[in-house]
C-alpha positions in Angstrom: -53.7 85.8 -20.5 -50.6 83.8 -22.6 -52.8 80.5 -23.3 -49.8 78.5 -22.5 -49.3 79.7 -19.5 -52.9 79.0 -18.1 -52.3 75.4 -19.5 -49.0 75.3 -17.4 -50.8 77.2 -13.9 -54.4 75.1 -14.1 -52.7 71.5 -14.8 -49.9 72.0 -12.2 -50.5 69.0 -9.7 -51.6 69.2 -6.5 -49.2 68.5 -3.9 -50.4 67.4 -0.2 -48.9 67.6 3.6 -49.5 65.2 5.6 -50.2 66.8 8.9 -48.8 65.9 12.0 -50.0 66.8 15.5 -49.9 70.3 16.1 -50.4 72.4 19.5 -53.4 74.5 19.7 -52.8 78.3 20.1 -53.0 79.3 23.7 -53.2 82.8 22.5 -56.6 83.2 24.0 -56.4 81.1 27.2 -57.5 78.6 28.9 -61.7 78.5 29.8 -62.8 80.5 27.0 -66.1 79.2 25.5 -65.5 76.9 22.7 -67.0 78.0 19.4 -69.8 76.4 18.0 -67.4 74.8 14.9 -67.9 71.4 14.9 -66.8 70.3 11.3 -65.3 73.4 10.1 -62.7 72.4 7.9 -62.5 68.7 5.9 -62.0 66.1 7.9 -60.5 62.8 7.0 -59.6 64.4 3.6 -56.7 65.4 1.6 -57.2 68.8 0.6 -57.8 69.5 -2.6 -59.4 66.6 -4.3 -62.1 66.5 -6.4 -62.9 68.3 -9.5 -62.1 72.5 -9.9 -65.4 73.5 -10.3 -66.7 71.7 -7.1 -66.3 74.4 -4.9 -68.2 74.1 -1.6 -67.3 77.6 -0.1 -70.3 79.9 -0.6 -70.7 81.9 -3.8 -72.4 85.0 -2.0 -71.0 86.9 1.1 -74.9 86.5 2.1 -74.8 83.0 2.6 -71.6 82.4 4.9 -72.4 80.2 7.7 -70.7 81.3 11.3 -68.2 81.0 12.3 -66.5 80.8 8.9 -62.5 80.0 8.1 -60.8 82.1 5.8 -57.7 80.2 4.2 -55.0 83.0 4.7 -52.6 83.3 1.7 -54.8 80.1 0.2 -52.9 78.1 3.4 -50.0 79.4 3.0 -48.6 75.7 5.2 -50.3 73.9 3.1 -49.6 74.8 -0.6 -47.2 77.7 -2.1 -48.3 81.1 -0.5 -51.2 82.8 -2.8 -51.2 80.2 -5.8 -53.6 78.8 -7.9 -53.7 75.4 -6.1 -54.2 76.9 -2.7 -57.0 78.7 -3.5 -58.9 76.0 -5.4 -58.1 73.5 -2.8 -59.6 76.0 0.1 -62.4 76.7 -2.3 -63.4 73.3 -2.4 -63.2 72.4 1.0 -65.5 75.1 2.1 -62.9 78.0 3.2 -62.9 81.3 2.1 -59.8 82.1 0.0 -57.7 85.0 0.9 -55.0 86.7 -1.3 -52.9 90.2 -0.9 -52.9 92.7 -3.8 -50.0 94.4 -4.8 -48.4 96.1 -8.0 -46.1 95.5 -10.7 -43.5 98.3 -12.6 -46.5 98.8 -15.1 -49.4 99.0 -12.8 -50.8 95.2 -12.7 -52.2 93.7 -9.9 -50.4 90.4 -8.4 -50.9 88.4 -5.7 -48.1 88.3 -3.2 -47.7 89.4 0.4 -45.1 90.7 0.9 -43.7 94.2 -0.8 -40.7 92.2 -2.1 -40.5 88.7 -4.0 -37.2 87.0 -2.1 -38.8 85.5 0.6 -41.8 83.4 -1.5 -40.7 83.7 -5.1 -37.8 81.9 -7.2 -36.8 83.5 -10.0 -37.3 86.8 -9.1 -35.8 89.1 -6.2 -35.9 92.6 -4.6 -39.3 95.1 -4.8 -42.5 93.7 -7.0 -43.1 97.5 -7.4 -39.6 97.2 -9.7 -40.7 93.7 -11.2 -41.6 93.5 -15.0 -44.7 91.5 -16.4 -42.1 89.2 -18.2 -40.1 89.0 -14.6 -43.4 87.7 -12.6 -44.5 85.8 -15.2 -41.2 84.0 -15.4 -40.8 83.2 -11.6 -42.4 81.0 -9.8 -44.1 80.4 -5.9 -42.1 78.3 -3.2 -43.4 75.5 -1.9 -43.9 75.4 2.4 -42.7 71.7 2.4 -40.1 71.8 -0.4 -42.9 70.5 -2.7 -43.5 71.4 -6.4 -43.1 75.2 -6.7 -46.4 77.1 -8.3 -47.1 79.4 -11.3 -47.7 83.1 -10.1 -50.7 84.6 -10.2 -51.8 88.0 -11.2 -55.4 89.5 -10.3 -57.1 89.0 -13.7 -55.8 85.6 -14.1 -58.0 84.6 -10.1 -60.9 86.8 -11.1 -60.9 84.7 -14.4 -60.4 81.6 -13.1 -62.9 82.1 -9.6 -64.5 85.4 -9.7 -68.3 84.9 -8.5 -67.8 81.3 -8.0 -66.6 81.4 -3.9 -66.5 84.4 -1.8 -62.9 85.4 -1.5 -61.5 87.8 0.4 -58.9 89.7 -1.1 -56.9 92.7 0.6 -55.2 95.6 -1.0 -52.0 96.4 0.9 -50.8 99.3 2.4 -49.0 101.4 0.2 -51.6 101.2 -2.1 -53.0 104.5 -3.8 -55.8 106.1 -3.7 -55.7 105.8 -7.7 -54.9 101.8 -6.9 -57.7 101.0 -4.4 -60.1 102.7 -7.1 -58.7 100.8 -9.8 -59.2 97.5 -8.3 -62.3 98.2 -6.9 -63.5 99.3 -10.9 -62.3 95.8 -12.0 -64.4 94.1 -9.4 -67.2 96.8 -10.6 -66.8 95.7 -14.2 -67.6 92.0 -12.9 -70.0 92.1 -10.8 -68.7 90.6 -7.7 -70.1 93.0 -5.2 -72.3 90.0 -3.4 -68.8 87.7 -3.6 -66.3 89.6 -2.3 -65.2 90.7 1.8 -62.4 93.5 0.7 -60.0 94.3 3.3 -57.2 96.7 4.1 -55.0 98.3 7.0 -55.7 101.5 6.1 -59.0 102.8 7.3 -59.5 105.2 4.3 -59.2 102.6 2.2 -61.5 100.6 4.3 -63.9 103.4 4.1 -64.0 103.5 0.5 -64.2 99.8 0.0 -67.9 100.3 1.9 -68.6 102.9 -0.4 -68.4 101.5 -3.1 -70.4 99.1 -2.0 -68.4 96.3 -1.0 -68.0 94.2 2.3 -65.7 95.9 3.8 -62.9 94.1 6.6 -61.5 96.7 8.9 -57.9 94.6 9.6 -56.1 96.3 13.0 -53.1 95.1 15.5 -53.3 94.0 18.7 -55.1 97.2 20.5 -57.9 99.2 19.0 -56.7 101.5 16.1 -57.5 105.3 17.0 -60.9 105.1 15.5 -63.7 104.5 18.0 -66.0 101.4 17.1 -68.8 103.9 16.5 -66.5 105.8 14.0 -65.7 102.4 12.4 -69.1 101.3 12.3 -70.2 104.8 10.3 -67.8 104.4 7.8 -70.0 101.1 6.4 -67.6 98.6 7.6 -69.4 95.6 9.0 -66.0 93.3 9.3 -62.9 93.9 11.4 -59.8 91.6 11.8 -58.0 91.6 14.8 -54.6 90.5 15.9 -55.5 86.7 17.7 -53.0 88.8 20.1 -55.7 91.4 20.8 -57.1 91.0 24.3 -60.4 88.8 24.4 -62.3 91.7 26.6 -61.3 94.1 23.7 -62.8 91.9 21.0 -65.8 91.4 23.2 -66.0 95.1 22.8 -66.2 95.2 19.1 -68.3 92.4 18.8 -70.9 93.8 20.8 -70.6 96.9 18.4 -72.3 94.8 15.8 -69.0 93.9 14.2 -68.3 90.6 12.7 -65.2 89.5 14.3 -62.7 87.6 12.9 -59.1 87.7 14.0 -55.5 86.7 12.1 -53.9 84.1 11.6 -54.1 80.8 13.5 -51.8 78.0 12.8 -54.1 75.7 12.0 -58.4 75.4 12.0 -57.6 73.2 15.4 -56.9 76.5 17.1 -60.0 78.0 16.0 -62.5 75.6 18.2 -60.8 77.3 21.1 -62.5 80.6 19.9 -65.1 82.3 22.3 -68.7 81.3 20.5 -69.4 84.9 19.4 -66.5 84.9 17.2 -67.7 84.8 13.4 -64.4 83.5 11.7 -60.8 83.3 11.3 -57.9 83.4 9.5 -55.5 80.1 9.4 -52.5 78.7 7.8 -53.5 75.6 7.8 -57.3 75.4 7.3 -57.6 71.3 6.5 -56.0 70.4 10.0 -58.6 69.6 12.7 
């Protein structure tokens, strides 16, 4: 990693958002049972403060309370989408960090959602499959609230910075490779952060090999059951899956009761997630510090 560079990403300051009052989703309806998730999040707290190292998100998939919130993107409404800040701040304010995995022109792995940069980068346009090392490196992340914009941020440099200090939950994007998923999952191998990582993907190949290789793997699906029966889901090793919040209730009853852990995507904020049915083990936000 270029030494001033890590200077420049691990100093940047935080930058807060003062949150306003936000409606609850409705996506679920009205006389569901609340979930049991009194406190999840920080309350009366600006996120992110306090020193790097004080994460209080569990450092060991084997340890995570339930329900558990899992900061999509690092709260992607909160600080710029899959930075450096957002997933220290959700790190130390008890959420499970998620990121997306995609590839540069040579082959590195980057974290960025979508397959092209315009929407969250400056700096840097058109497909990150065409971007350069020198063209990432160079651009930076947009901030949700015109804030401070944020240093980019490969794999290594997270793994470097966080690897086997919070459970993160990192998801290798469709389009991936078979050759890619492998040579991801060899550079979590060649750390040791089997017990610290829920992988997850679309694609239920992909899924399948994340199991295994002995990893915990998240099955992600839309809003209806993919074509794979819970049964056929559940031999493949995966013990997660990750619903559409727009799949019906009933249906993720269904996969609950298959012995799934159960967490659907994305709510706007954690306030959304106490209108969760109680069997519901976690879920993805936006916006993880808003109660």
């Amino acid at each position: 990693m270029n030494t001033q560079r890590e200077k420049s990403a691990r100093t940047r300051p935080f930058t807060f958002l003062v949150a306003g009052v936000l409606t609850a989703s409705t996506t679920f309806g009205a006389g569901l049972a609340p979930a049991a998730a009194a406190g999840l999040g920080s309350a009366g707290e600006a996120p992110g403060l306090g020193s790097p190292s004080d994460h209080t998100a569990p450092d060991k998939v084997a340890d995570i309370e339930f329900p558990t919130t899992i900061s999509h993107r690092g709260g992607a409404d909160v600080y710029p989408e899959e930075s450096m800040e957002g997933f220290t701040a959700s790190a130390k304010d008890g959420f499970l960090p998620e990121m997306d995995i995609q590839f540069l022109e040579d082959g590195t792995p980057v974290l960025i959602h979508d397959d092209t940069a315009d929407r969250t980068l400056t700096g840097a346009t058109g497909p990150i499959r065409d971007l350069s090392r020198e063209e990432w490196d160079a651009a930076t992340i947009k901030h949700p609230t015109g804030g401070e914009e944020a240093a980019t941020v490969t794999l290594d440099e997270l793994l470097d910075d966080m690897g086997g200090e919070v459970v993160m939950v990192p998801e290798i994007k469709p389009g991936a490779t078979t050759e890619e998923v492998d040579r991801v999952l060899d550079e979590f191998d060649e750390r040791g952060l089997k017990d610290s990582l829920v992988v997850q993907s679309f694609d239920f190949e992909a899924a399948k090999t994340i199991a295994e290789r002995g990893y915990t793997s998240l099955y992600l699906m839309g809003s209806t059951m993919p074509k794979e029966s819970p049964a056929e889901i559940k031999d493949a090793g995966i013990a997660w899956v990750g619903p559409s919040k727009n799949m019906p209730t009933n249906t993720m009853r269904t996969l609950d009761k298959a012995g799934f852990h159960v967490a659907p995507y994305t709510l706007e904020t954690a306030k959304d997630g106490h209108r969760l049915p109680g069997w519901i083990d976690g879920y993805f936000t936006d916006d993880a510090w808003t109660n």
